[in-house]
C-alpha positions, 0 to 999 in steps of 0.5 A, a space after each residue: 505498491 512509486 513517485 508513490 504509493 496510493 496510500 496515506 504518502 503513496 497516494 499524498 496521503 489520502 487521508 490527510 490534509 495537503 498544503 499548497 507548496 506540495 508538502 502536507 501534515 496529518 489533518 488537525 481536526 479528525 472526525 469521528 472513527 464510527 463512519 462508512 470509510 473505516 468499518 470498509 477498512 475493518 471489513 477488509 481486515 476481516 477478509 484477510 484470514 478468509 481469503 487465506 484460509 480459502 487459498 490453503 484449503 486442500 494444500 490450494 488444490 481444491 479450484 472453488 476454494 482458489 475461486 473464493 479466495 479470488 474473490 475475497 481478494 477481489 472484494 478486499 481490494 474494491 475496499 481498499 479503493 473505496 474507503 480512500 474516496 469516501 475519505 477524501 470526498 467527504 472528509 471523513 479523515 479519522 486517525 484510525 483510518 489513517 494507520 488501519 487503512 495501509 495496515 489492511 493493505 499490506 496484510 490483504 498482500 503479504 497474505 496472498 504473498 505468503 500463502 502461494 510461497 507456502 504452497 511452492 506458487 511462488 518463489 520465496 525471494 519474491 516474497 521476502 523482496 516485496 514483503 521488505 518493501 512494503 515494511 520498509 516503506 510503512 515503517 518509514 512513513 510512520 515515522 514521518 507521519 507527524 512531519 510530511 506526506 509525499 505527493 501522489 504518484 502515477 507509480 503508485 496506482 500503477 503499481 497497485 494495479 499491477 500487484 492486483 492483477 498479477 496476485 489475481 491470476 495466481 490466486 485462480 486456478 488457471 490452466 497450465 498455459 496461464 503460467 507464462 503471463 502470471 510469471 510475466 505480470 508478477 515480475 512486472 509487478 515486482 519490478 514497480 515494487 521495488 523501483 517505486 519504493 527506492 523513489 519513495 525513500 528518495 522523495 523522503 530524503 529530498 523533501 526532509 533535507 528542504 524542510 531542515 533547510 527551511 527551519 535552519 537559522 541564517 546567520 546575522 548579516 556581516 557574521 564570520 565564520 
């Protein structure tokens, strides 16, 4: 999920162009939408009610479904990591992959989230915590989109990193004795979550107080008042 996200603001937006003091705007000139970049973030939305279903076979008790939700997951997530590179390498910067791509994201996640709650896996207050976050920050970075991307941050890539691992380990059907570190990295996971989406907020409001500042008329030399 951080100094920020590895999305379009987590990841100083990916998909977007930066600008020297640290602030950047969505790039002006978009190349065309029909590239290998996004029909990447496509695929992973079409893996997404896939992998779900694979994970609620059989009330989650059937262990080759559990295997193949696993691997859809996995296979959505290489995805999600490769579309962000073609894009920023080759520019290939579209406005469709600039809202698809943390769309993909969240719906591959919220997901998984959802699905091990609905089979009793996983607390439901786990669920609603990083769903809230994760809606929280994605509405907030729409709202900006036009003004402000944040910088890049380690949080965000560990905590994406995290929330990989700790969904993986509880999508297998591992062996009782796996509990105790599935409940160990989900908590760690949680705990990035929710800390780096509070430092994004922060980072908004920094970075928006220093722009109204900077737009802010100064007053004639010898004005009173």
């Amino acid at each position: 999920l951080m100094a920020i996200d590895r999305h379009v603001w987590d990841q100083g937006d990916r998909r977007s162009g930066s600008y020297p003091d640290g602030v950047s705007t969505p790039a002006q000139n978009r190349s065309s939408p029909w590239n290998v970049p996004n029909g990447l973030t496509v695929l992973r939305l079409l893996l997404v009610p896939l992998m779900g279903w694979l994970l609620l076979r059989d009330g989650g008790a059937d262990d080759a479904s559990r295997v193949g939700a696993f691997l859809t997951f996995s296979v959505a997530m290489i995805t999600d990591r490769l579309d962000g590179e073609l894009a920023r390498r080759r520019g290939l910067v579209t406005d469709f992959g600039v809202i698809a791509d943390p769309i993909a994201d969240k719906a591959l996640t919220g997901t998984a989230f959802v699905g091990l709650s609905v089979l009793g896996e996983l607390p439901w207050w786990v669920t609603v915590v990083v769903l809230i976050r994760e809606i929280g920050v994605t509405a907030l970075r729409f709202a900006l989109l036009r003004h402000i991307a944040l910088p890049a941050g380690r949080g965000g890539k560990v905590k994406t990193a995290l929330r990989s691992l700790a969904l993986g380990l509880y999508l297998l059907p591992l062996p009782a004795a796996w509990h105790p570190v599935e409940v160990s990295a989900m908590a760690l996971a949680v705990v990035v979550t929710v800390v780096t989406g509070v430092d994004y907020v922060a980072q908004a409001r920094r970075i928006i107080r220093a722009e109204r500042a900077s737009v802010e008329p100064t007053p004639p030399a010898g004005t009173i008042g």
